[in-house]
N, CA, C and O atoms as a DFTB+ gen file, in Angstrom:
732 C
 N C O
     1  1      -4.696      23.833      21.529
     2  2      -5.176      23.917      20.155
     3  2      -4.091      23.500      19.174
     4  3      -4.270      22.764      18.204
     5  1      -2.901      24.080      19.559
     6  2      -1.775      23.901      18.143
     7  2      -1.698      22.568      18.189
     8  3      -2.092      21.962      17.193
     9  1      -1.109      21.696      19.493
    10  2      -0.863      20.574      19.676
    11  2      -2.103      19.756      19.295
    12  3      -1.661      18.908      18.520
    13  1      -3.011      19.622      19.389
    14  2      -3.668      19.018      19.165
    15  2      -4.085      18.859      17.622
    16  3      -4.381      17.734      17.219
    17  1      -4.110      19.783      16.889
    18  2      -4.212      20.367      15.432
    19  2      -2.538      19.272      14.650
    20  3      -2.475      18.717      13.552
    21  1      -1.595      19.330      15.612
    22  2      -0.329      18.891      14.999
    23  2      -0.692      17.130      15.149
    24  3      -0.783      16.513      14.088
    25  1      -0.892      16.361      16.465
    26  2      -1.358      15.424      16.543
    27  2      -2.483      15.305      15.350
    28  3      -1.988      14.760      14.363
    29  1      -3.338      15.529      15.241
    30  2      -4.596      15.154      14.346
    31  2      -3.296      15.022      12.994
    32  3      -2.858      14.015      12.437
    33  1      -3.000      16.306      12.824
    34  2      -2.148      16.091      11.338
    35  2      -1.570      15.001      11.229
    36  3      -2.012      14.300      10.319
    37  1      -0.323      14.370      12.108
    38  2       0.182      13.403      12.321
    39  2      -0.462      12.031      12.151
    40  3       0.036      11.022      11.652
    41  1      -1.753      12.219      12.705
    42  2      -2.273      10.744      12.645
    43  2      -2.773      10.423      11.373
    44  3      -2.674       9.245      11.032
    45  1      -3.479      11.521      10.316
    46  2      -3.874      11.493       9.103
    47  2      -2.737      11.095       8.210
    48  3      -2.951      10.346       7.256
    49  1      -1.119      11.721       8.564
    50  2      -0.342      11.450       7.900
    51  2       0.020       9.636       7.468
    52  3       0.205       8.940       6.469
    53  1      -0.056       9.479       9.355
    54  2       0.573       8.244       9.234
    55  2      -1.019       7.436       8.675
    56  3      -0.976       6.209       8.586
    57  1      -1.807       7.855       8.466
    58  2      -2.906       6.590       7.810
    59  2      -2.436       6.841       6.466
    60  3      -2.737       5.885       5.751
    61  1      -1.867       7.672       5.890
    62  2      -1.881       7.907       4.267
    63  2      -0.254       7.425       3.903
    64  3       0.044       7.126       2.746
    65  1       0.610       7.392       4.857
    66  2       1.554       6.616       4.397
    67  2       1.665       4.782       4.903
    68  3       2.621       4.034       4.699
    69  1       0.629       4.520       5.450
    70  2      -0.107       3.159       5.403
    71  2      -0.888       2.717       4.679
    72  3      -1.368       1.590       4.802
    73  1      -1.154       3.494       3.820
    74  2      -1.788       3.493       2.347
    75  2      -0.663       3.120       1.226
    76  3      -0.696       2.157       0.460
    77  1       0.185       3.971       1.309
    78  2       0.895       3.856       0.001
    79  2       1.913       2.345       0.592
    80  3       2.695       1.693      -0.099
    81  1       1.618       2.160       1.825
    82  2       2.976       1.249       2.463
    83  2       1.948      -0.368       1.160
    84  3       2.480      -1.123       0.346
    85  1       0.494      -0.260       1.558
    86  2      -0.471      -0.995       1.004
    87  2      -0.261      -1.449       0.070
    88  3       0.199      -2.588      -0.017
    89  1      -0.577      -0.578      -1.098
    90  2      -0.545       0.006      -2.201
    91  2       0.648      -0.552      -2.884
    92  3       0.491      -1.256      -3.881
    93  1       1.686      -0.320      -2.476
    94  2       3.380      -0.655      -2.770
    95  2       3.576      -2.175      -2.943
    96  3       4.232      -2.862      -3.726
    97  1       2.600      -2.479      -1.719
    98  2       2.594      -4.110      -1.494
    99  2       1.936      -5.399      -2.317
   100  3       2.172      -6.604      -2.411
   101  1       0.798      -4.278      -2.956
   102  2      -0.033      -4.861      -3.970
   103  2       0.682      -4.957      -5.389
   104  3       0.344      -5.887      -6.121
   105  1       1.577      -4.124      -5.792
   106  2       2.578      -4.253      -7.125
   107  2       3.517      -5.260      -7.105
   108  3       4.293      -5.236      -6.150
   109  1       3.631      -6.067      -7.851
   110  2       4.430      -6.740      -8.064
   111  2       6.140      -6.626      -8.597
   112  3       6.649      -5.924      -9.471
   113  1       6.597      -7.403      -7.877
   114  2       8.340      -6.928      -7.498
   115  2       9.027      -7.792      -8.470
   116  3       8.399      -8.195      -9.449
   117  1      10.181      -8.092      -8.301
   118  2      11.041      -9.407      -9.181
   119  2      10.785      -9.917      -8.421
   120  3      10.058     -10.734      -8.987
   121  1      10.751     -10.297      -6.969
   122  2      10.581     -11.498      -6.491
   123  2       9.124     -11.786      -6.100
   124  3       8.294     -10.912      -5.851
   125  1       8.846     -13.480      -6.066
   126  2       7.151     -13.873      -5.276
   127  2       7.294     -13.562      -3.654
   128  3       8.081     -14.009      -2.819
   129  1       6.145     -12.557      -3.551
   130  2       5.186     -12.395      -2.069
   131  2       4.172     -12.609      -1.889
   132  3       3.114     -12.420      -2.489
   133  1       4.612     -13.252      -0.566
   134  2       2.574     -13.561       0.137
   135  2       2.085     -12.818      -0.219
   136  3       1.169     -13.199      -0.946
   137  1       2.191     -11.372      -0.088
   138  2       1.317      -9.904      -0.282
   139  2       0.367      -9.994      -1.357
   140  3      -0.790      -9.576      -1.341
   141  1       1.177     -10.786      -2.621
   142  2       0.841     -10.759      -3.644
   143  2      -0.885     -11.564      -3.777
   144  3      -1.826     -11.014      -4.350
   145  1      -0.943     -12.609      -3.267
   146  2      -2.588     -13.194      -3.286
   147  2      -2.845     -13.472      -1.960
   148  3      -3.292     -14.611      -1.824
   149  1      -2.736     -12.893      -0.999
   150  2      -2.949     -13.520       0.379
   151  2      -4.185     -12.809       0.598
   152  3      -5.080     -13.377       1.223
   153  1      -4.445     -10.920      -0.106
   154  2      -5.649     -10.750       0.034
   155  2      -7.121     -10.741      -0.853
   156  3      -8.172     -10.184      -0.537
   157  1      -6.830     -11.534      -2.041
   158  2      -7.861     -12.256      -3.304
   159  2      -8.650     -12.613      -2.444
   160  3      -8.462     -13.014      -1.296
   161  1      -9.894     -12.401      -3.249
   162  2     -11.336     -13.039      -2.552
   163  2     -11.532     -13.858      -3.298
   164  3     -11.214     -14.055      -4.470
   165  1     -12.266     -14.524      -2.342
   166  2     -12.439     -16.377      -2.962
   167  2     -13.989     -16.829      -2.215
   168  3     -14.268     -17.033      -1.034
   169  1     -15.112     -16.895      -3.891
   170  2     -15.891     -17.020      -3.321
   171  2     -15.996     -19.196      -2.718
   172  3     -15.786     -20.267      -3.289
   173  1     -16.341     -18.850      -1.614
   174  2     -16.229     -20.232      -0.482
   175  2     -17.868     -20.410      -0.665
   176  3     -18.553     -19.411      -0.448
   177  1     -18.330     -21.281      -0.942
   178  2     -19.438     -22.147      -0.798
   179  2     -20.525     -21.145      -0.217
   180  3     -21.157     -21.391       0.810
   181  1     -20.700     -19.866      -1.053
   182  2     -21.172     -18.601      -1.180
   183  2     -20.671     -17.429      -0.396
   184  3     -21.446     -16.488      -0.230
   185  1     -19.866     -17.395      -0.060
   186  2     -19.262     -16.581       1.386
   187  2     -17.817     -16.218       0.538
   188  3     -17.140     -17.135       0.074
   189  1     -17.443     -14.881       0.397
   190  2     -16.361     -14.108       0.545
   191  2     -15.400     -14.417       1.428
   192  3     -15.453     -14.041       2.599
   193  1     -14.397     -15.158       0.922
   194  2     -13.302     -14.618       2.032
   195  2     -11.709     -14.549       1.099
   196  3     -11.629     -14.531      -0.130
   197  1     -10.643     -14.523       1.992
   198  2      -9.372     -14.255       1.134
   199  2      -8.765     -15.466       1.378
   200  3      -9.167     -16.305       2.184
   201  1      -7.624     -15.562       0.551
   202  2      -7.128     -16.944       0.618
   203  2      -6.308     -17.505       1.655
   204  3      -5.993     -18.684       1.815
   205  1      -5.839     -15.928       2.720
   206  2      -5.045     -16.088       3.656
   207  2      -5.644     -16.795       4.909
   208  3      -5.079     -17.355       5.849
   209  1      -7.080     -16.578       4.608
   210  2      -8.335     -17.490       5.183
   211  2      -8.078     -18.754       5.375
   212  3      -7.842     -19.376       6.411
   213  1      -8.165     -19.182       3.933
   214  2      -8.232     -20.445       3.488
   215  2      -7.197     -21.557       3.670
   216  3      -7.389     -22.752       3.893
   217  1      -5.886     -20.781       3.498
   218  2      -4.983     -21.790       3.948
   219  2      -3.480     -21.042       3.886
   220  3      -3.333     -19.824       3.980
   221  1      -2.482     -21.936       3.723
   222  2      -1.406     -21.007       4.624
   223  2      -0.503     -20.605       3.281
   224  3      -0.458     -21.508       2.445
   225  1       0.166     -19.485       2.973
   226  2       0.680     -19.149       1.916
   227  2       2.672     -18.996       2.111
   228  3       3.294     -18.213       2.829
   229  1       3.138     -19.939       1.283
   230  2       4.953     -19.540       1.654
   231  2       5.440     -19.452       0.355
   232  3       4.782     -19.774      -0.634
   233  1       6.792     -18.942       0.327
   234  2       7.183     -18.481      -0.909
   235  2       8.410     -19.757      -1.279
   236  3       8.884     -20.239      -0.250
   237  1       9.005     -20.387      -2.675
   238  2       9.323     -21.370      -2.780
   239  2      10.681     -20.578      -3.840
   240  3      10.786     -20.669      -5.063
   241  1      11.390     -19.989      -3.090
   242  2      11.947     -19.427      -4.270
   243  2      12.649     -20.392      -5.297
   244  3      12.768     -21.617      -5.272
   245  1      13.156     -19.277      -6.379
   246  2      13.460     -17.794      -6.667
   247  2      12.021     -17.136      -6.881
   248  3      11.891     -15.978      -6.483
   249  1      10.711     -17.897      -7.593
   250  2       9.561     -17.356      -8.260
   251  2       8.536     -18.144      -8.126
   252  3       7.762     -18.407      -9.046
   253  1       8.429     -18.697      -6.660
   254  2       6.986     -19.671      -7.035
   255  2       5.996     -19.153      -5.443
   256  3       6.640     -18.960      -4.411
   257  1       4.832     -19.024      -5.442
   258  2       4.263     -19.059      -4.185
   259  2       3.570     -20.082      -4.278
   260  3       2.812     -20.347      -5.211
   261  1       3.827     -20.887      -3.093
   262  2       2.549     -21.961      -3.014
   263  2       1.430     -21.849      -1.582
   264  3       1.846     -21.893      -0.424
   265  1       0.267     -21.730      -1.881
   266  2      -0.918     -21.579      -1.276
   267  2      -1.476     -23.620      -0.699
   268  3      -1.846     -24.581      -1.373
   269  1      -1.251     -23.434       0.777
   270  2      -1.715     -24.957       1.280
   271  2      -2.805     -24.654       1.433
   272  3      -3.079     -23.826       2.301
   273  1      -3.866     -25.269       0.581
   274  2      -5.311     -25.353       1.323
   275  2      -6.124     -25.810       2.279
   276  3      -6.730     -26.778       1.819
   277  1      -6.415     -25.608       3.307
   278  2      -6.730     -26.528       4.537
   279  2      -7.914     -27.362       3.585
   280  3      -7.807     -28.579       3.427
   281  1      -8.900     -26.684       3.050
   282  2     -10.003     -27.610       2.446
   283  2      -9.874     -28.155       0.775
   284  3      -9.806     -27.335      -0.140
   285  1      -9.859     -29.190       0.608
   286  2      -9.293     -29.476      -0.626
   287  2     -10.691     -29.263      -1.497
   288  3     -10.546     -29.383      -2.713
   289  1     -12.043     -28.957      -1.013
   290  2     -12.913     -28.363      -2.051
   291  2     -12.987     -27.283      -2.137
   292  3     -14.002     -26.759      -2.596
   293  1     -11.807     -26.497      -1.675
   294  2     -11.559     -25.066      -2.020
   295  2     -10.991     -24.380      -3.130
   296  3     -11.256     -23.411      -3.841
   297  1      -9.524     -25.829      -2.928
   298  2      -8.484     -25.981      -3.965
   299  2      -8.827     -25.137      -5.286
   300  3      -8.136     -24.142      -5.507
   301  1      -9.712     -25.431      -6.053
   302  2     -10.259     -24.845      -7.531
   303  2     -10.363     -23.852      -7.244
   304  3      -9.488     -23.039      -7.544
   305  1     -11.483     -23.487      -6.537
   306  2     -12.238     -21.837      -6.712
   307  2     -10.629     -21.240      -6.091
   308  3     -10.022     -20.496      -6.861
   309  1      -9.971     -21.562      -4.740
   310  2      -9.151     -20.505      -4.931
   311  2      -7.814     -20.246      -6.087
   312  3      -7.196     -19.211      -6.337
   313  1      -7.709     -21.253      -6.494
   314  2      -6.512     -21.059      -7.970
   315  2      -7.868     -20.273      -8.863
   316  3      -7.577     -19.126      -9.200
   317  1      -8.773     -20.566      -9.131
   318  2      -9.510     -19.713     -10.248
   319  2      -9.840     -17.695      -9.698
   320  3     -10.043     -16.716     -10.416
   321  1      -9.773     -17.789      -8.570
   322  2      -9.870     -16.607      -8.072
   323  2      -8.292     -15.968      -7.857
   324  3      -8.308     -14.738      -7.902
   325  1      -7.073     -16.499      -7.657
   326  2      -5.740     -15.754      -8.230
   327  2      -5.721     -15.719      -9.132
   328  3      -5.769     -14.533      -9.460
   329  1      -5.661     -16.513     -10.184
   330  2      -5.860     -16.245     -11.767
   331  2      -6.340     -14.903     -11.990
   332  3      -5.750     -13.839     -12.175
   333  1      -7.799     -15.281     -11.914
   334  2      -8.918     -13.909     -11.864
   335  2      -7.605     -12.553     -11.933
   336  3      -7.107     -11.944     -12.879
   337  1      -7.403     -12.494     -10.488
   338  2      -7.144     -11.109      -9.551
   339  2      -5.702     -11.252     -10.425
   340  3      -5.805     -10.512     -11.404
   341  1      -4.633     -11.815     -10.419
   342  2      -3.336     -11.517     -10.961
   343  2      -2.646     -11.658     -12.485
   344  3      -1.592     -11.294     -13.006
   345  1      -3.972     -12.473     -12.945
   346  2      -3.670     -12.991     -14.089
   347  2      -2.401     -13.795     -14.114
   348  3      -1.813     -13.810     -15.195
   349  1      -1.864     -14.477     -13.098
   350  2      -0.897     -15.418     -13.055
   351  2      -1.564     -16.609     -13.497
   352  3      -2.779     -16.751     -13.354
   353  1      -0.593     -17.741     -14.194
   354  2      -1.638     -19.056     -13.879
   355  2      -1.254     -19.835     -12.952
   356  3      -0.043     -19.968     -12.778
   357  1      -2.260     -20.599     -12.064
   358  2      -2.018     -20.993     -10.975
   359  2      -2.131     -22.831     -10.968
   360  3      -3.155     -23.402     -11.342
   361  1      -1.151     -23.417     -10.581
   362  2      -1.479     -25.098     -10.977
   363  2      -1.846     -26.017     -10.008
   364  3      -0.988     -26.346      -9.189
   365  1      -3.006     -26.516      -9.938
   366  2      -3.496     -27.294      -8.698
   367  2      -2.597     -28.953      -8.547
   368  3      -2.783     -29.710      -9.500
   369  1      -1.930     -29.329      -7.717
   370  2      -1.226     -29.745      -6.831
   371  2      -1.684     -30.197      -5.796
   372  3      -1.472     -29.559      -4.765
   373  1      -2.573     -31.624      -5.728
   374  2      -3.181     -31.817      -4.797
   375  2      -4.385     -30.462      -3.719
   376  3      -5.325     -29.678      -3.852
   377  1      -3.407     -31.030      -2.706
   378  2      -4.190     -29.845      -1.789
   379  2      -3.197     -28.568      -1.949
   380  3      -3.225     -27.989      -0.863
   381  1      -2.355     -27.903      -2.820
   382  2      -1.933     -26.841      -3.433
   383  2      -2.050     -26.160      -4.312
   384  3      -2.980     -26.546      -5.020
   385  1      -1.460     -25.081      -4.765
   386  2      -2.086     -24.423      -5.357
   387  2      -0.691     -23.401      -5.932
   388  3      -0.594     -22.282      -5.429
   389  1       0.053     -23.717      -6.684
   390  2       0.933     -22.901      -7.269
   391  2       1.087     -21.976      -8.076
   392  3       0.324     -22.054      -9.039
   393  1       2.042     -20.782      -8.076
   394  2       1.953     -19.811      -8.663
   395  2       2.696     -19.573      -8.944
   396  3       3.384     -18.899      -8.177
   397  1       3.299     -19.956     -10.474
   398  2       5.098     -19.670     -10.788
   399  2       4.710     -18.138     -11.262
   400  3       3.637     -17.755     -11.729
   401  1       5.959     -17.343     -10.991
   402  2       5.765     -16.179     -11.422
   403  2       7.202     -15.833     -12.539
   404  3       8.382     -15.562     -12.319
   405  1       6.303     -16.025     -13.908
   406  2       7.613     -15.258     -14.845
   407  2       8.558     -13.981     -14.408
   408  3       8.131     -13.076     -13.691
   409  1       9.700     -14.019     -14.855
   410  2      10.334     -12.878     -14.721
   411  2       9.992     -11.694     -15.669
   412  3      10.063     -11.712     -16.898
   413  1       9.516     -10.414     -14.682
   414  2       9.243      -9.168     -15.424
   415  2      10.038      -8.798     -16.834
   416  3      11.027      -8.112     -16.577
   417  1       9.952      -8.940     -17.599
   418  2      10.293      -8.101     -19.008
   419  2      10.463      -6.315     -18.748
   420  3       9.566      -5.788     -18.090
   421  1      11.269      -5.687     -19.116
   422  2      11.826      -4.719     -19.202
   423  2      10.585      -3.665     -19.302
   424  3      10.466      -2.799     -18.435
   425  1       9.773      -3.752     -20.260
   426  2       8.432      -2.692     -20.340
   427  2       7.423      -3.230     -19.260
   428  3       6.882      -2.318     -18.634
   429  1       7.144      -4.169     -18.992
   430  2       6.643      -4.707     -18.102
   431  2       6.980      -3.558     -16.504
   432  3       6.139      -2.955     -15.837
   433  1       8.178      -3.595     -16.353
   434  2       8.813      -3.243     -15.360
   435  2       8.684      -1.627     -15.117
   436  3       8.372      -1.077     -14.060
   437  1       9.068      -0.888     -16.619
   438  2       8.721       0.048     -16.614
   439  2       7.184       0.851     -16.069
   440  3       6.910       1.970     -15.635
   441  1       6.552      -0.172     -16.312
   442  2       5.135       0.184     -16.285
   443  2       4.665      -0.165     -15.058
   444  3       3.469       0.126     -15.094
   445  1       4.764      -0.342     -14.649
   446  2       4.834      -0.975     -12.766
   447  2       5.399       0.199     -12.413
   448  3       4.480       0.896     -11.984
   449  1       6.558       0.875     -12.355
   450  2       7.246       1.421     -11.760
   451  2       6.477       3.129     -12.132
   452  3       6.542       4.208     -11.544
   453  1       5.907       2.752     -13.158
   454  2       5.372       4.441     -13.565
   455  2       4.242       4.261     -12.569
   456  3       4.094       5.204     -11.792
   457  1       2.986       2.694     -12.375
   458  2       2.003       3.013     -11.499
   459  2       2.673       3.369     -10.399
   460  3       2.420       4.517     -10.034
   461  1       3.535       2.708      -9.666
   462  2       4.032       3.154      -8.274
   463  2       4.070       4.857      -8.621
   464  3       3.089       5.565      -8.393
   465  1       4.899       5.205      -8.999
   466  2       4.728       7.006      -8.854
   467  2       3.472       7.388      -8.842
   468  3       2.718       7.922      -8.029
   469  1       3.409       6.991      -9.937
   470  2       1.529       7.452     -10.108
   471  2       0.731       7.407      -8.417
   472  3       0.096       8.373      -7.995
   473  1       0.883       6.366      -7.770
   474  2       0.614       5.958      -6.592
   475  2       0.849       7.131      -5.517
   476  3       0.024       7.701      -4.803
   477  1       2.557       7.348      -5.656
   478  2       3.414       8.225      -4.878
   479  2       2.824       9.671      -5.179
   480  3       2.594      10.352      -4.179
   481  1       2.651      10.021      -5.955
   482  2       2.328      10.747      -6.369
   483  2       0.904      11.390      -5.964
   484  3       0.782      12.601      -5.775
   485  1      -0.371      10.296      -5.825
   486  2      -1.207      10.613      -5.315
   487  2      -1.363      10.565      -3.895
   488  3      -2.275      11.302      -3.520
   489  1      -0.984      10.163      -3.299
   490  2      -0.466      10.135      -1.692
   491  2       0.233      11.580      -1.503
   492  3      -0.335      12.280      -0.665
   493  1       1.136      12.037      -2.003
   494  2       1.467      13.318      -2.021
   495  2       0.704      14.458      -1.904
   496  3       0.622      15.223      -0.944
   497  1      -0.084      14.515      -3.434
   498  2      -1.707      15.366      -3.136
   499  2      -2.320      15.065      -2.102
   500  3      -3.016      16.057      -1.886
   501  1      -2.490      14.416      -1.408
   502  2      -3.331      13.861      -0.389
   503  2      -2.535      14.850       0.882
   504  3      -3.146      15.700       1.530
   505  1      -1.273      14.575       1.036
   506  2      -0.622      15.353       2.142
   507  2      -0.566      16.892       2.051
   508  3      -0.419      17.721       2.949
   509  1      -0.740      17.065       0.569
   510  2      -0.631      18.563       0.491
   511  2      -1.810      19.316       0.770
   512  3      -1.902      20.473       1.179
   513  1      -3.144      18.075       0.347
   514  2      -4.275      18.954       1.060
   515  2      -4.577      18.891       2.302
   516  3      -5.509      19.561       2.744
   517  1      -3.963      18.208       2.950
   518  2      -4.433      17.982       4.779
   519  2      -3.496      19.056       4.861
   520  3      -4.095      20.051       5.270
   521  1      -2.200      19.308       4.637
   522  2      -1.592      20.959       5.026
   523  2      -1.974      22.264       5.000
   524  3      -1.569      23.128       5.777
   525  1      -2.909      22.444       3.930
   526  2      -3.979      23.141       3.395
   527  2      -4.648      23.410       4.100
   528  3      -4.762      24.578       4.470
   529  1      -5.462      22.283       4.636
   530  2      -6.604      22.604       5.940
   531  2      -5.739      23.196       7.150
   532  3      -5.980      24.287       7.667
   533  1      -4.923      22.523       7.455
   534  2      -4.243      22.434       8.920
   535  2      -3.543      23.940       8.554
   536  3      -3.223      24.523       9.590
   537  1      -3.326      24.476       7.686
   538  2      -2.737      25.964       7.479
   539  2      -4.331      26.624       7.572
   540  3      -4.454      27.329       8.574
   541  1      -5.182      26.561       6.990
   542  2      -6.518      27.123       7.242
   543  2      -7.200      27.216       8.649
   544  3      -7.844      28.157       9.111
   545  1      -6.966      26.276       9.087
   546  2      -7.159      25.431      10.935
   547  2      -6.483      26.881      11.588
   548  3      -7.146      27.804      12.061
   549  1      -5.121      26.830      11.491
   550  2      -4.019      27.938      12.406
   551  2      -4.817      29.065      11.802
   552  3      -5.153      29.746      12.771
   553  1      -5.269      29.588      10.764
   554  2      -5.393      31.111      10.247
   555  2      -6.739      31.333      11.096
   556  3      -6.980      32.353      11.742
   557  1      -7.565      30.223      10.991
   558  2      -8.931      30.710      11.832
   559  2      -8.692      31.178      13.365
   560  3      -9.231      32.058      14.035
   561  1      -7.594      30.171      13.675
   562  2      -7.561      30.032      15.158
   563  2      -6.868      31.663      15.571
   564  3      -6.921      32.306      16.619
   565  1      -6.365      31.893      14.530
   566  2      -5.188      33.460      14.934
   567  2      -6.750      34.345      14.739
   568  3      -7.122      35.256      15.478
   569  1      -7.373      33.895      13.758
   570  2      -8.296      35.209      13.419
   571  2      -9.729      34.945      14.871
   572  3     -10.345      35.976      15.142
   573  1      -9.883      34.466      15.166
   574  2     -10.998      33.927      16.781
   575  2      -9.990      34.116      17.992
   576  3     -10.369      33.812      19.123
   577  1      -8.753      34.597      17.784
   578  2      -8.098      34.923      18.858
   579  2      -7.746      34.060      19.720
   580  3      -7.573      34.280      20.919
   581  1      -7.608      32.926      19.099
   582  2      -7.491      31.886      20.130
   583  2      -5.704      31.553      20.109
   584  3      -5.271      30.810      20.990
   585  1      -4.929      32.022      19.281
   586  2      -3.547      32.068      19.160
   587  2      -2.933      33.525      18.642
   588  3      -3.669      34.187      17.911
   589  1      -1.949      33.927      18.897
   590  2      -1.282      35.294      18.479
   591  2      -0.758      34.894      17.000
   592  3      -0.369      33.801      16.587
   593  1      -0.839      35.746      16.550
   594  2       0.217      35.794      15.261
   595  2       1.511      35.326      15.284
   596  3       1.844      34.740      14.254
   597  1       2.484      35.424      16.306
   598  2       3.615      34.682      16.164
   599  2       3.426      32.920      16.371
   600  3       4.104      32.051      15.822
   601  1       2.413      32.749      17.231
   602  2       2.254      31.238      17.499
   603  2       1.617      30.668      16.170
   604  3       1.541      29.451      16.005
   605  1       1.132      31.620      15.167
   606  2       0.248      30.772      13.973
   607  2       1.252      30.579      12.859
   608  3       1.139      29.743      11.962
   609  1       2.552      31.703      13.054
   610  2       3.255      31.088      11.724
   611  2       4.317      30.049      12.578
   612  3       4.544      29.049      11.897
   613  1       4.895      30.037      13.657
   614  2       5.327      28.612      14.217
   615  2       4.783      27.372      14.291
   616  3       5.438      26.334      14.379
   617  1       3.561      27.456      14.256
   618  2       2.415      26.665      13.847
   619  2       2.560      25.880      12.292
   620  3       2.623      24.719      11.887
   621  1       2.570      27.172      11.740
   622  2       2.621      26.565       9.950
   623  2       3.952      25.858       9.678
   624  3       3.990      24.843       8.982
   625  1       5.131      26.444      10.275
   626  2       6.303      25.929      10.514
   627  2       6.536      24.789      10.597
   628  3       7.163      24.149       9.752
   629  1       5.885      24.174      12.038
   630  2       5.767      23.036      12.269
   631  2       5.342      21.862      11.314
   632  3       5.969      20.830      11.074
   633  1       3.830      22.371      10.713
   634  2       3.005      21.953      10.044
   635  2       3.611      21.615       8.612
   636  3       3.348      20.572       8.012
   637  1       4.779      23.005       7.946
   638  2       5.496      22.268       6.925
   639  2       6.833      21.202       6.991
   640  3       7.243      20.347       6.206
   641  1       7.216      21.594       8.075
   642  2       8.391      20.098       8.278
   643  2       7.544      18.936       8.362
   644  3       8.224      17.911       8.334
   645  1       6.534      18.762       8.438
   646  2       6.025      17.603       9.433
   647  2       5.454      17.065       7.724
   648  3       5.577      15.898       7.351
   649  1       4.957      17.958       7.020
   650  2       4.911      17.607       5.378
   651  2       6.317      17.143       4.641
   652  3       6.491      16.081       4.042
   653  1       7.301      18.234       4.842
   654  2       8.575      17.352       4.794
   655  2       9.026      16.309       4.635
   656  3       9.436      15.791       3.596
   657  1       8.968      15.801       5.983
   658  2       9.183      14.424       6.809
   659  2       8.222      13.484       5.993
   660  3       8.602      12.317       6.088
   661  1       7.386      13.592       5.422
   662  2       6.440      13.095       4.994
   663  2       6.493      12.557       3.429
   664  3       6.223      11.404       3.092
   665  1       6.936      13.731       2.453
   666  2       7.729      13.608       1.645
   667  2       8.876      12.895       1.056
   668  3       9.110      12.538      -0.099
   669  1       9.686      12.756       2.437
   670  2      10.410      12.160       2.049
   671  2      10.503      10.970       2.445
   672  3      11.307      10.196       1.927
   673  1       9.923      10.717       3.156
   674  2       8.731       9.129       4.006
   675  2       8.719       8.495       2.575
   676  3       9.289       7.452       2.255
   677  1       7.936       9.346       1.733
   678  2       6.847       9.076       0.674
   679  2       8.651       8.487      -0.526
   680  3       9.068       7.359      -0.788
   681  1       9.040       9.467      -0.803
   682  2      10.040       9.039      -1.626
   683  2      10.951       7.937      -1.578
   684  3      11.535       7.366      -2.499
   685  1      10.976       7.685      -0.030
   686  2      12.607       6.683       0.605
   687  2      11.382       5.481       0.184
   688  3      11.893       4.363       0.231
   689  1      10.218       5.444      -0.127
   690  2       9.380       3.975      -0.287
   691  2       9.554       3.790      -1.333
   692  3       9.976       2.679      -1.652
   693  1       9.318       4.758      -2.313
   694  2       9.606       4.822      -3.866
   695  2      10.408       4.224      -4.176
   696  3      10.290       3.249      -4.919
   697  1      11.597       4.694      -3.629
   698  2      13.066       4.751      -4.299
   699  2      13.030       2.747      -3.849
   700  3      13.190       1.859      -4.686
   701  1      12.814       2.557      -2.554
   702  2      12.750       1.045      -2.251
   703  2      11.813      -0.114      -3.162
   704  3      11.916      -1.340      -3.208
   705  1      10.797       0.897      -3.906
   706  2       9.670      -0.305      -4.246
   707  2      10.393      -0.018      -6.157
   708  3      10.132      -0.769      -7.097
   709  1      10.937       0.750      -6.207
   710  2      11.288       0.937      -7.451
   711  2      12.652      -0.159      -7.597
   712  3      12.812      -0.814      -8.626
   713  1      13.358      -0.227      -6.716
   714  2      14.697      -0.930      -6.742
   715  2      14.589      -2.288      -7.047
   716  3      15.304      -2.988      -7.765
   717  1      13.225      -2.661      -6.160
   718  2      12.053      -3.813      -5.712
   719  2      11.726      -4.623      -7.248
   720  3      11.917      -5.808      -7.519
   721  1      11.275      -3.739      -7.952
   722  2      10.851      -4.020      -9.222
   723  2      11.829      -4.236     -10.158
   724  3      11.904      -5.211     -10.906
   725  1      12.535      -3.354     -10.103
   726  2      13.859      -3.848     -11.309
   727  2      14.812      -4.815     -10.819
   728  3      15.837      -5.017     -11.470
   729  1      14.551      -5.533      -9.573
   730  2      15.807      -6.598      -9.876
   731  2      15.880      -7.842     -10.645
   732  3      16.942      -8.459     -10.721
């Protein structure tokens, strides 16, 4: 029961810090990433798909991504669909598709960096209520007799390092996607 209760926790954890890993990836940094439009939808000759679909995406530094289109009657709709999604402007280039990216401005930056917390932040709540349950989980299990009282607060024990660990999972990304943004 405990073990299995600790596994389940674990695996919920690690989907919710594959969330914020997501999430992190979708904000924009000082520097250009694929991350950044590789998953834009682009409607294709009525059909949904993303541009990472469509053709191959590399970064041209210091600030440019360029998107190769395998189909050159794609070319448009997908520069009009990054636009759309990033509000970058994007300049068609033959069968390319460029994306200079200005350098962040100072409030700009700020404000990025407040959504990331904001982000961090909700990922957090998220861990604190799966501890919640998984502390509720051990109290039932002590009260149905299915564990002693000493095994349910070693239990919770467990259950708060493993939030811990999690925590600070959650922060060491922060502190990286924040560094990310201000250079």
């Amino acid at each position: 029961m405990t073990e299995t209760l600790l596994k389940e926790l674990e695996l919920k954890f690690a989907a919710l810090i594959d969330d914020i890993k997501r999430d992190f990836s979708s904000l924009r940094g000082g520097r250009a990433m694929p991350k950044l439009v590789e998953d834009v939808k682009v409607d294709y000759f009525g059909q949904m798909m993303t541009v990472k679909q469509l053709g191959s995406i590399s970064v041209s530094p210091p600030r440019e991504i360029v998107v190769s289109i395998w189909d050159r009657n794609a070319v448009s709709a997908v520069a009009k669909a990054i636009e759309e999604a990033t509000q970058l402007s994007a300049a068609i280039d033959g069968g390319l598709v460029r994306i200079n990216l200005p350098p962040l401005t100072e409030e700009r930056k700020k404000d990025i960096v407040k959504i990331a917390k904001a982000k961090a932040e909700d990922i957090r709540i998220r861990v604190r209520t799966l501890r919640d349950e998984a502390n509720k989980a051990a109290g039932k299990a002590c009260e149905d007799k299915e564990i002693g009282e000493d095994e349910k607060f070693k239990l919770k024990e467990k259950i708060q390092a493993a939030v811990d660990a999690r925590n600070s999972e959650i922060e060491r990304l922060l502190e990286k996607k924040t560094a990310e943004i201000n250079e």
